[in-house]
MARTOR-807490 format. One record per atom (N, C-alpha, C): residue number from 1; x, y, z; atom name. Coordinates in steps of 0.05 Angstrom, whole numbers, plus 5000, padded with zeros to 4 digits. Layout:
% residues N
<r><seq>NUM</seq><xx>X</xx><yy>Y</yy><zz>Z</zz><atom>CA</atom></r>
...
This chain:
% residues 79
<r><seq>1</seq><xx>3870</xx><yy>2862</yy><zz>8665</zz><atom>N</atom></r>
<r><seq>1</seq><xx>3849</xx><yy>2883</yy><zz>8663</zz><atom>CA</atom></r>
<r><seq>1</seq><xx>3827</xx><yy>2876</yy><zz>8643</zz><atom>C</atom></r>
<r><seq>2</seq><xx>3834</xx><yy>2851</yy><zz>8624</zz><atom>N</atom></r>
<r><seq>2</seq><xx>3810</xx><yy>2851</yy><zz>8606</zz><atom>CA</atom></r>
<r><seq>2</seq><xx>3791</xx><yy>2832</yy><zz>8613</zz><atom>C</atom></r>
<r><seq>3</seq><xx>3796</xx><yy>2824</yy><zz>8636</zz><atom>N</atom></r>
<r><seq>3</seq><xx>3774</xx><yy>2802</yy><zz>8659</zz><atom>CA</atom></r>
<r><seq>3</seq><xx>3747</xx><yy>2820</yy><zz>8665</zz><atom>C</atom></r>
<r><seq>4</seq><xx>3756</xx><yy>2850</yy><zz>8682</zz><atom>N</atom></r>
<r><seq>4</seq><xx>3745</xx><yy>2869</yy><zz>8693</zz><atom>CA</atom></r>
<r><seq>4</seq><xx>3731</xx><yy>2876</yy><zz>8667</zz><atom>C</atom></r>
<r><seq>5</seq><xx>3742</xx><yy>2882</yy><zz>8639</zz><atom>N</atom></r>
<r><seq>5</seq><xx>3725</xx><yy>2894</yy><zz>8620</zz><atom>CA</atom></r>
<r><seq>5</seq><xx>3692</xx><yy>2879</yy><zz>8613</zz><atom>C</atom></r>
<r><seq>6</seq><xx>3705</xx><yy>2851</yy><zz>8611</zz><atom>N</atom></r>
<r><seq>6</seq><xx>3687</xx><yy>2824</yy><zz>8610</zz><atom>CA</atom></r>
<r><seq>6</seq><xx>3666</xx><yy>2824</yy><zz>8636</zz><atom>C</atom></r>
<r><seq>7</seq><xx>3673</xx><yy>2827</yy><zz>8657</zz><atom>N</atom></r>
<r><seq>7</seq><xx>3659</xx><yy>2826</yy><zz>8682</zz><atom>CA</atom></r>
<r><seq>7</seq><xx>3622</xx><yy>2834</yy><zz>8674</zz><atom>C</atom></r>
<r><seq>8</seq><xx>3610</xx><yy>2807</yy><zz>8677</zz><atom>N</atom></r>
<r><seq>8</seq><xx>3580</xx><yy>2815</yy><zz>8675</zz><atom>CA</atom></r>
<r><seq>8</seq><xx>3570</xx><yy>2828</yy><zz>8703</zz><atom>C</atom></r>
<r><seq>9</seq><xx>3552</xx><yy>2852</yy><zz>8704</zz><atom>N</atom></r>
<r><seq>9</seq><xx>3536</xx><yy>2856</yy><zz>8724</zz><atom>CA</atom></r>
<r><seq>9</seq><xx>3521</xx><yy>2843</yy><zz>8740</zz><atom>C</atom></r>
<r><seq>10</seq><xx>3521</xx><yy>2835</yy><zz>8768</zz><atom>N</atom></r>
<r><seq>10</seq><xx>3498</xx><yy>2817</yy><zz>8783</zz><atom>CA</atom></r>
<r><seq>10</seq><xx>3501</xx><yy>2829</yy><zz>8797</zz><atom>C</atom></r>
<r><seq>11</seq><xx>3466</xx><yy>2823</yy><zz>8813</zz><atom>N</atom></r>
<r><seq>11</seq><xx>3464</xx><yy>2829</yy><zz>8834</zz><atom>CA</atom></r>
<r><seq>11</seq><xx>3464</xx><yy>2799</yy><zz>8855</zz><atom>C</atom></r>
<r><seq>12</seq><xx>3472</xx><yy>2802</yy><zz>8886</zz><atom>N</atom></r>
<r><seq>12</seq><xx>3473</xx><yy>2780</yy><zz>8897</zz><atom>CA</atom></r>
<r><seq>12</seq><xx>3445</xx><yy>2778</yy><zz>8905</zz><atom>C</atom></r>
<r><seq>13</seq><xx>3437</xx><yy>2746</yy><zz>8901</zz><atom>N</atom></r>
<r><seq>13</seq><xx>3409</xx><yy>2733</yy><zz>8917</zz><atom>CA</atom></r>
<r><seq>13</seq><xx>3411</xx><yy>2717</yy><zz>8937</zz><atom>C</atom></r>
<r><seq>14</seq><xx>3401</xx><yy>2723</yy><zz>8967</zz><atom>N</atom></r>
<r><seq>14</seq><xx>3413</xx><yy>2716</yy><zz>8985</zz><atom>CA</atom></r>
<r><seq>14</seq><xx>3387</xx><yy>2695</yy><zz>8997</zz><atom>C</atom></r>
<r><seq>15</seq><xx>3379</xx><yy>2665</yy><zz>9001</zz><atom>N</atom></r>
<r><seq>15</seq><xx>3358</xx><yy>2654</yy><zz>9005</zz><atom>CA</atom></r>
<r><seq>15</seq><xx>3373</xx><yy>2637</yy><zz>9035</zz><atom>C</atom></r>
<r><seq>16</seq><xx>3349</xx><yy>2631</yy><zz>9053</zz><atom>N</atom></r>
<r><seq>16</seq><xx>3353</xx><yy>2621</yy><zz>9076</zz><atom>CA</atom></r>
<r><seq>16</seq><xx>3333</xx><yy>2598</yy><zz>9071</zz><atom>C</atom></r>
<r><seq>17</seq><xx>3345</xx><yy>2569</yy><zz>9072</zz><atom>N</atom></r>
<r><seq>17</seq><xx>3338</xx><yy>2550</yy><zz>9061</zz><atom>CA</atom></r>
<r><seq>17</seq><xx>3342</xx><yy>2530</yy><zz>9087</zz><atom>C</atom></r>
<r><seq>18</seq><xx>3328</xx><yy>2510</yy><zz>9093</zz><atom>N</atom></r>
<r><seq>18</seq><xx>3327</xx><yy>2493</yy><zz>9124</zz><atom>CA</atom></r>
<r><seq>18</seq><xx>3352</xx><yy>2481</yy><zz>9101</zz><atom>C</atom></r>
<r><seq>19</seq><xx>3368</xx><yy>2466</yy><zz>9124</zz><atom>N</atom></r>
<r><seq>19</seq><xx>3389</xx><yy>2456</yy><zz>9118</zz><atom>CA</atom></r>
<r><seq>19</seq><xx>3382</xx><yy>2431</yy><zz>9106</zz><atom>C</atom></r>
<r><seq>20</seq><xx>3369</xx><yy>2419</yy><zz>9109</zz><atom>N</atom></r>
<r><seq>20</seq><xx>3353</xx><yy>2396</yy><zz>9085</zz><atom>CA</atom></r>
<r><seq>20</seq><xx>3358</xx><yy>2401</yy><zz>9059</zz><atom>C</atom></r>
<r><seq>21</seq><xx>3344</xx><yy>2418</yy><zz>9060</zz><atom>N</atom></r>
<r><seq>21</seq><xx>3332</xx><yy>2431</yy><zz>9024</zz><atom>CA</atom></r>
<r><seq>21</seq><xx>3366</xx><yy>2439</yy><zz>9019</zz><atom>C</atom></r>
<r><seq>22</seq><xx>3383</xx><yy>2448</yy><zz>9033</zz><atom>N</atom></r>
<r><seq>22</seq><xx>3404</xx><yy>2461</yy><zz>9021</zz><atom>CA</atom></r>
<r><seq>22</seq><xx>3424</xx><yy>2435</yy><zz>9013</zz><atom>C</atom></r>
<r><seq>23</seq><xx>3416</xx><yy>2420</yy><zz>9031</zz><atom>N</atom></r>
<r><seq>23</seq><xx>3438</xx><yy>2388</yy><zz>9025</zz><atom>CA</atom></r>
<r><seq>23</seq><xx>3428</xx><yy>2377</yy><zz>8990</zz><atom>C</atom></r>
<r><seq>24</seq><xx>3403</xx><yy>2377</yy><zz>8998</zz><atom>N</atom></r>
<r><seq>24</seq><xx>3391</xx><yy>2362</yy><zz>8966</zz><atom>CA</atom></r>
<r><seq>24</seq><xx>3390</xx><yy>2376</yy><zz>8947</zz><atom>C</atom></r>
<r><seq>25</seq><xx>3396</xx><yy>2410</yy><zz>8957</zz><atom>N</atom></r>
<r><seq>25</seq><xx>3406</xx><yy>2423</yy><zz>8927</zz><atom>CA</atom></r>
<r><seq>25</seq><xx>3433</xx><yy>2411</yy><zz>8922</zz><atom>C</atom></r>
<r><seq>26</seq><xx>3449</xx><yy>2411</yy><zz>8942</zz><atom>N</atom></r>
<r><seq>26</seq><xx>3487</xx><yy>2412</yy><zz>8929</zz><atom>CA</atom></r>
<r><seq>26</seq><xx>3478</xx><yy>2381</yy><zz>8923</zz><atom>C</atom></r>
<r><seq>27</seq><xx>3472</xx><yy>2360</yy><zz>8935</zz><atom>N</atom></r>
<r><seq>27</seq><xx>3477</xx><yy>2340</yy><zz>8920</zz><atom>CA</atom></r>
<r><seq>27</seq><xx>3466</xx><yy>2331</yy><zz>8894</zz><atom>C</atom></r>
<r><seq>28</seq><xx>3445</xx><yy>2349</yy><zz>8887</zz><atom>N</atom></r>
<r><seq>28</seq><xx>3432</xx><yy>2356</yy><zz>8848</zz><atom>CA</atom></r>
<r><seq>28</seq><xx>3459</xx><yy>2358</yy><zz>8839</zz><atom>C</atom></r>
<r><seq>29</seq><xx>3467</xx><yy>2386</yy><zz>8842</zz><atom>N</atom></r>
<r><seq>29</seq><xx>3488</xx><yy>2403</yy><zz>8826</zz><atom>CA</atom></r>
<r><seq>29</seq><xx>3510</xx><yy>2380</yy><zz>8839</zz><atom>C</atom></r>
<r><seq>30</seq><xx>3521</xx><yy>2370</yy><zz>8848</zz><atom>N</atom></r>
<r><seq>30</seq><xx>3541</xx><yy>2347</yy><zz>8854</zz><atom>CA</atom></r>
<r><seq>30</seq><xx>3533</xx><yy>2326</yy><zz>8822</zz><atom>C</atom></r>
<r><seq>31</seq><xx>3511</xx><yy>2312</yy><zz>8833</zz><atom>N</atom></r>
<r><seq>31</seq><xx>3496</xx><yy>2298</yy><zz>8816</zz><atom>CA</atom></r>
<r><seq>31</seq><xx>3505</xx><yy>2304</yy><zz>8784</zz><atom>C</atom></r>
<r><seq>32</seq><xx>3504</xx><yy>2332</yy><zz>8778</zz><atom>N</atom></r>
<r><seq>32</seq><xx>3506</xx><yy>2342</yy><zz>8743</zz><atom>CA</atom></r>
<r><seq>32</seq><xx>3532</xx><yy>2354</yy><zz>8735</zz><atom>C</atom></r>
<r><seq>33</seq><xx>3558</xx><yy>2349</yy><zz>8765</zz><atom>N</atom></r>
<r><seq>33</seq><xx>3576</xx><yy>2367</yy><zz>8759</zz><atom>CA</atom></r>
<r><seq>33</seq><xx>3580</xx><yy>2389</yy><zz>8759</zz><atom>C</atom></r>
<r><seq>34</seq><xx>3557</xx><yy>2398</yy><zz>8771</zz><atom>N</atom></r>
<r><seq>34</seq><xx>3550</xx><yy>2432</yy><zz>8773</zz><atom>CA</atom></r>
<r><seq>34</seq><xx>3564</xx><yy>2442</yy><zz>8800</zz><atom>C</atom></r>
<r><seq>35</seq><xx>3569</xx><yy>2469</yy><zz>8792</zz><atom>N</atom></r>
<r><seq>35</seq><xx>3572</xx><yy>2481</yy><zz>8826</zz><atom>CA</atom></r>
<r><seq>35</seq><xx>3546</xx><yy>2495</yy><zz>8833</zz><atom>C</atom></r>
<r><seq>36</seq><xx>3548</xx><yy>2492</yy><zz>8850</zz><atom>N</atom></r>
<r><seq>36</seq><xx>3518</xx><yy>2499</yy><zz>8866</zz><atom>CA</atom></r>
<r><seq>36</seq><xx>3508</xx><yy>2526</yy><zz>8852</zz><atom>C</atom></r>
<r><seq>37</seq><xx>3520</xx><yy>2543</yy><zz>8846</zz><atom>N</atom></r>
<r><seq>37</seq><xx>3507</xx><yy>2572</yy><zz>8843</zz><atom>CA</atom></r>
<r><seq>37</seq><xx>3502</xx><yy>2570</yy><zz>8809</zz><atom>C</atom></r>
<r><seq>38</seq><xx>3516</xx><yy>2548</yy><zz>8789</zz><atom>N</atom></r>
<r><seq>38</seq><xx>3499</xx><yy>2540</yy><zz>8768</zz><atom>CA</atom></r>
<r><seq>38</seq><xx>3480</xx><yy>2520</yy><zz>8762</zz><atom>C</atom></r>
<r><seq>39</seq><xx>3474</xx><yy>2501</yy><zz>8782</zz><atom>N</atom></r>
<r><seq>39</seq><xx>3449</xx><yy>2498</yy><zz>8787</zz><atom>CA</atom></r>
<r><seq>39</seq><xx>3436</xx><yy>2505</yy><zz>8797</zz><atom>C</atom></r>
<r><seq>40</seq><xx>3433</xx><yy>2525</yy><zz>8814</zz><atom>N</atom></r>
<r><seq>40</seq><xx>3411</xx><yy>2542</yy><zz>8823</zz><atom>CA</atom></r>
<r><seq>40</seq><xx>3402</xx><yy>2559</yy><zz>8796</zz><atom>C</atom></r>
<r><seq>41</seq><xx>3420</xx><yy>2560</yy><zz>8782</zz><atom>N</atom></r>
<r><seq>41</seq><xx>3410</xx><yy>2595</yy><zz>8763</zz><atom>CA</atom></r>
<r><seq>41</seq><xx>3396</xx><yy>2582</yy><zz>8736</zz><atom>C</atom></r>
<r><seq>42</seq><xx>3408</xx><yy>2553</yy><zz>8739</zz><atom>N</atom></r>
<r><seq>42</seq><xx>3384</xx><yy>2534</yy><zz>8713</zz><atom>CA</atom></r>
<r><seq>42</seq><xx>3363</xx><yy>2532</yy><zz>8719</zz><atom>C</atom></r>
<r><seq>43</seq><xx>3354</xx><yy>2520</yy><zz>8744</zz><atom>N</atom></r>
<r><seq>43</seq><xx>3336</xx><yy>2522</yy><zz>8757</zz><atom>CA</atom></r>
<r><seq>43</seq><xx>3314</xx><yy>2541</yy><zz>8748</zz><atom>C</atom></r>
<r><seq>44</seq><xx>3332</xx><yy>2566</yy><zz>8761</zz><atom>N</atom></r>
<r><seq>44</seq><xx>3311</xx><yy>2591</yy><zz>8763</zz><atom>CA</atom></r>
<r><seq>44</seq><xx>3308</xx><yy>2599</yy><zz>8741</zz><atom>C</atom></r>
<r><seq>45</seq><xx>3320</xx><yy>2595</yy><zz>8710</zz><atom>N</atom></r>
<r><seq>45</seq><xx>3321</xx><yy>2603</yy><zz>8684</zz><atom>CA</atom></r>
<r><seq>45</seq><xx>3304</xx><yy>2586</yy><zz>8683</zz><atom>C</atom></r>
<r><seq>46</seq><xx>3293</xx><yy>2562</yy><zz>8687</zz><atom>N</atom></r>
<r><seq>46</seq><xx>3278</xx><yy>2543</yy><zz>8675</zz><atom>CA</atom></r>
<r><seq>46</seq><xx>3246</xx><yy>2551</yy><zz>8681</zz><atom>C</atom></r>
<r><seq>47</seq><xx>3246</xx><yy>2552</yy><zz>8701</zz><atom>N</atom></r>
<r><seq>47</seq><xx>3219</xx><yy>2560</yy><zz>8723</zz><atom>CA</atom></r>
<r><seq>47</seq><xx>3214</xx><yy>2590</yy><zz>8712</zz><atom>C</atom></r>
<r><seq>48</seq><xx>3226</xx><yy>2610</yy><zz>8702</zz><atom>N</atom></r>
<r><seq>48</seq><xx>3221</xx><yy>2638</yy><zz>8692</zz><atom>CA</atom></r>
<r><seq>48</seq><xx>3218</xx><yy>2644</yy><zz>8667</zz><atom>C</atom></r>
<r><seq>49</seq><xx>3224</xx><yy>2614</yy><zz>8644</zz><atom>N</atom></r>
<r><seq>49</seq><xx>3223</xx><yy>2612</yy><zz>8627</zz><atom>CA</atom></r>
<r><seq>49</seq><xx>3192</xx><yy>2601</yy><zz>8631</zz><atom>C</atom></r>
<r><seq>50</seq><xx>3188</xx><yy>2581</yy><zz>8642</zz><atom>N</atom></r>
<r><seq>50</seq><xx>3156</xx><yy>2574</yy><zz>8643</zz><atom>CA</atom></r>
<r><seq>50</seq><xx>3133</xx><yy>2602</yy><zz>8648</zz><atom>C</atom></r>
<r><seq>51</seq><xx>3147</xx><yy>2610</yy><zz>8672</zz><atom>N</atom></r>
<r><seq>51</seq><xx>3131</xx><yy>2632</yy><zz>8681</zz><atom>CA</atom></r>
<r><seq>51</seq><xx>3118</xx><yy>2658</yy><zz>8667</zz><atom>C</atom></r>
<r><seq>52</seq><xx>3142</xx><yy>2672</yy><zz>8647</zz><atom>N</atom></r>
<r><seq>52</seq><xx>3145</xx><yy>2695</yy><zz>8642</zz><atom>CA</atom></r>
<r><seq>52</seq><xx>3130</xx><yy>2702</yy><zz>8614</zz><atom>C</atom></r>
<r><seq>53</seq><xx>3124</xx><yy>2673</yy><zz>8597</zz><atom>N</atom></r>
<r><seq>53</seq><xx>3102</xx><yy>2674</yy><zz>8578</zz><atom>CA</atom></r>
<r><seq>53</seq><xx>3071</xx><yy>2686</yy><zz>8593</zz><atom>C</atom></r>
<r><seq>54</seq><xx>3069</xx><yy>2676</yy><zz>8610</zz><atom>N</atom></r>
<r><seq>54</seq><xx>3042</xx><yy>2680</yy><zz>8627</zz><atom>CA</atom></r>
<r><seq>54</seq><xx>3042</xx><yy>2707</yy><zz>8637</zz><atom>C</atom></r>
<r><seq>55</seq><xx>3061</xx><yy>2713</yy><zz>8649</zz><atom>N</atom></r>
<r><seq>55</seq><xx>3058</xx><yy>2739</yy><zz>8662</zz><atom>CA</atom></r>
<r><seq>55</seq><xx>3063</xx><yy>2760</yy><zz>8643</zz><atom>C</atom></r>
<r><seq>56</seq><xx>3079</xx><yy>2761</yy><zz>8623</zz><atom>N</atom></r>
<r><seq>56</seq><xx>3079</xx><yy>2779</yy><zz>8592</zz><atom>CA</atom></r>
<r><seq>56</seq><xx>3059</xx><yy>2781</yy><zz>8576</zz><atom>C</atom></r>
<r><seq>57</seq><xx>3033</xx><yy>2766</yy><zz>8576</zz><atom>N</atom></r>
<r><seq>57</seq><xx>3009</xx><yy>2766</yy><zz>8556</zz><atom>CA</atom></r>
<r><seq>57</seq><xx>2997</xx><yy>2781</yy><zz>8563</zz><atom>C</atom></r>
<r><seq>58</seq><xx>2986</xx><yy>2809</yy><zz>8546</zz><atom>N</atom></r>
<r><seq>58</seq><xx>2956</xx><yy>2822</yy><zz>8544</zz><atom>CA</atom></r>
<r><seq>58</seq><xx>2931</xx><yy>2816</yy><zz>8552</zz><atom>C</atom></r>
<r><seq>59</seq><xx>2936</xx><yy>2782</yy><zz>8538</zz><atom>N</atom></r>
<r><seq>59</seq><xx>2904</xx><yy>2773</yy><zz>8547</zz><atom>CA</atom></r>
<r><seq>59</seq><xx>2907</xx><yy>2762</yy><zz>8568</zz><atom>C</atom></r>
<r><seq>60</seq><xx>2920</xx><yy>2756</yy><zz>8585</zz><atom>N</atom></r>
<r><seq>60</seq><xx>2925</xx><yy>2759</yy><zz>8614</zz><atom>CA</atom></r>
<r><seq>60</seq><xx>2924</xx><yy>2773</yy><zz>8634</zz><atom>C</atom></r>
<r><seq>61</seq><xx>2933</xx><yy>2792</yy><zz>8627</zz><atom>N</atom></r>
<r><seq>61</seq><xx>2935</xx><yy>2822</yy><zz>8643</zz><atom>CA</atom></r>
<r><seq>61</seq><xx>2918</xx><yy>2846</yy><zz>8630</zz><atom>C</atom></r>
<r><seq>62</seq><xx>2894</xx><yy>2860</yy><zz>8636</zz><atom>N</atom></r>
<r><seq>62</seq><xx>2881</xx><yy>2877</yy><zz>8626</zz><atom>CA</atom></r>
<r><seq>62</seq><xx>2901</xx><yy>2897</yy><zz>8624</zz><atom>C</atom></r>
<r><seq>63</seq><xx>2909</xx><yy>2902</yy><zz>8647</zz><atom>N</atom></r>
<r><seq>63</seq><xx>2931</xx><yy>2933</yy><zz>8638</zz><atom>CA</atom></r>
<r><seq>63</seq><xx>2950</xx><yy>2925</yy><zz>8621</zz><atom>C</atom></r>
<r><seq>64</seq><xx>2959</xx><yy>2906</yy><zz>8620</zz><atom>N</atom></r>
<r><seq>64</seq><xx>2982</xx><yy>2901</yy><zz>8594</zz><atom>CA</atom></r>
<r><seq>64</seq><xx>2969</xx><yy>2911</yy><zz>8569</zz><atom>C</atom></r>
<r><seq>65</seq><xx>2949</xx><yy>2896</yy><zz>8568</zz><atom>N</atom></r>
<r><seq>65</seq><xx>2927</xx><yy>2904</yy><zz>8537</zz><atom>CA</atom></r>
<r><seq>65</seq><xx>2925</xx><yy>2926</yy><zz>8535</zz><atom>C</atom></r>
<r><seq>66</seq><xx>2921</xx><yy>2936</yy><zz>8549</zz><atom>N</atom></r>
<r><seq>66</seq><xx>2920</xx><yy>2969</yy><zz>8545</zz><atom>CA</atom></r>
<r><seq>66</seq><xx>2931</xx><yy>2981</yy><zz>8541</zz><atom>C</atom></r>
<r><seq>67</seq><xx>2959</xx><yy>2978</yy><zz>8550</zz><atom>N</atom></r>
<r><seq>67</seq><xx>2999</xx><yy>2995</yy><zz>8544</zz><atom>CA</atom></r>
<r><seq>67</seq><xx>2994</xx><yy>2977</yy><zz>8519</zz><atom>C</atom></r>
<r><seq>68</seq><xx>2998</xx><yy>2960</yy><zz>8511</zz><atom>N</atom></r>
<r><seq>68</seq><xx>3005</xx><yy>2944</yy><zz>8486</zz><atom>CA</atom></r>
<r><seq>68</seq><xx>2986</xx><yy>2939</yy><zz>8468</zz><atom>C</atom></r>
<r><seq>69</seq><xx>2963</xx><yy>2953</yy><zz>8466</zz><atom>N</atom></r>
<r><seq>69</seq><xx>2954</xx><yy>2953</yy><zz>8446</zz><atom>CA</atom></r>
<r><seq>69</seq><xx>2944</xx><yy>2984</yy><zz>8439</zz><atom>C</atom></r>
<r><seq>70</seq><xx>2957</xx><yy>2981</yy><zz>8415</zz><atom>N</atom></r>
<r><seq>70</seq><xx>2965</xx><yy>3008</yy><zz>8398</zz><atom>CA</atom></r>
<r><seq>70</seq><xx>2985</xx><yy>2997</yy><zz>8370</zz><atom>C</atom></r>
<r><seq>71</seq><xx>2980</xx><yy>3023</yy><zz>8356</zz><atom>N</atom></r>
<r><seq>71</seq><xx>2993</xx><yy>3023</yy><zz>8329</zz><atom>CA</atom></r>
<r><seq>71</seq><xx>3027</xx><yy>3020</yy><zz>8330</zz><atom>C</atom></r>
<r><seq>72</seq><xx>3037</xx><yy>3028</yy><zz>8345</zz><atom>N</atom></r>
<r><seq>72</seq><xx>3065</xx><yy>3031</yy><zz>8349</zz><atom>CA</atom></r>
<r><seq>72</seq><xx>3071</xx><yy>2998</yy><zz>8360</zz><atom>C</atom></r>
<r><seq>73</seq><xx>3058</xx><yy>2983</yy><zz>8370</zz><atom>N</atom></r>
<r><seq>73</seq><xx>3067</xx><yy>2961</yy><zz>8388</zz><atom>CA</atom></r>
<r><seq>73</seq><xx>3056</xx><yy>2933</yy><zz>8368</zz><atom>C</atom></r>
<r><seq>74</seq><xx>3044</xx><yy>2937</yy><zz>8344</zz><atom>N</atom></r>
<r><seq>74</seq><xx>3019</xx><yy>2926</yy><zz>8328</zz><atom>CA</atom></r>
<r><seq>74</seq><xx>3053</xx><yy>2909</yy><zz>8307</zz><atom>C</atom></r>
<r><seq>75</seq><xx>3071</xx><yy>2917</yy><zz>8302</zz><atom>N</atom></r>
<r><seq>75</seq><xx>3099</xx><yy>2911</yy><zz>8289</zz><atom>CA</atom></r>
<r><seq>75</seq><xx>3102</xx><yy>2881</yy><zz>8306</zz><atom>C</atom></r>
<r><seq>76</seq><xx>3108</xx><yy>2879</yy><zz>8328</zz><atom>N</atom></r>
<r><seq>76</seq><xx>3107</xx><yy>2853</yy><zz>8344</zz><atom>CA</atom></r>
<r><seq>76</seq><xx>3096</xx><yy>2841</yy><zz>8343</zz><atom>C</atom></r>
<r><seq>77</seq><xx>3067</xx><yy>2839</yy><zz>8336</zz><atom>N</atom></r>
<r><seq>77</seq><xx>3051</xx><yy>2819</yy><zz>8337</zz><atom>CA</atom></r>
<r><seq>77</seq><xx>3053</xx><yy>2808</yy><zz>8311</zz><atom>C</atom></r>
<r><seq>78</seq><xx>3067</xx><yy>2817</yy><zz>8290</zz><atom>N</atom></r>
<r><seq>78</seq><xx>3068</xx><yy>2805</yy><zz>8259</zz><atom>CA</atom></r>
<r><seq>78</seq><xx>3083</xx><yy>2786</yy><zz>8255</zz><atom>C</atom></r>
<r><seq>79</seq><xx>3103</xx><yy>2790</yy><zz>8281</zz><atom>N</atom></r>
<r><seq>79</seq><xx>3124</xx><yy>2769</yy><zz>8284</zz><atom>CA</atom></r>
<r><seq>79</seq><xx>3128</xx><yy>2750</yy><zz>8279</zz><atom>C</atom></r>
């Protein structure tokens, strides 16, 4: 029962991939020792790590600037 306590939340991601692309994924994750569903999720941690600076910036996004800039949100930027 203390497996179930431990148990992280996911949701499943279900992708339809030409059977090419799906061979040269498993043989990556073959390649690193990986099972397929932890190299997919490096992958996508890697690519969302690039991404998510860009899509999180103010001076990027006008409406971001606008929710986030104020006195209350002004603590984070001292960081």
């Amino acid at each position: 029962m203390a497996k179930i306590a431990q148990a992280v939340k996911r949701a499943r991601l279900a992708l339809d991939l030409p059977p090419d692309v799906r061979r040269r994924v498993r043989l990556a994750a073959a390649r690193r020792d990986m099972t397929l569903q932890d190299y997919v999720r490096g992958a996508l941690d890697r690519e969302l790590a690039r991404d998510a600076p860009e899509a999180l910036s103010g001076t990027d996004d006008p409406v971001l600037a606008d929710v986030w800039s104020n006195e209350a949100d002004d603590v984070y930027d001292k960081a």
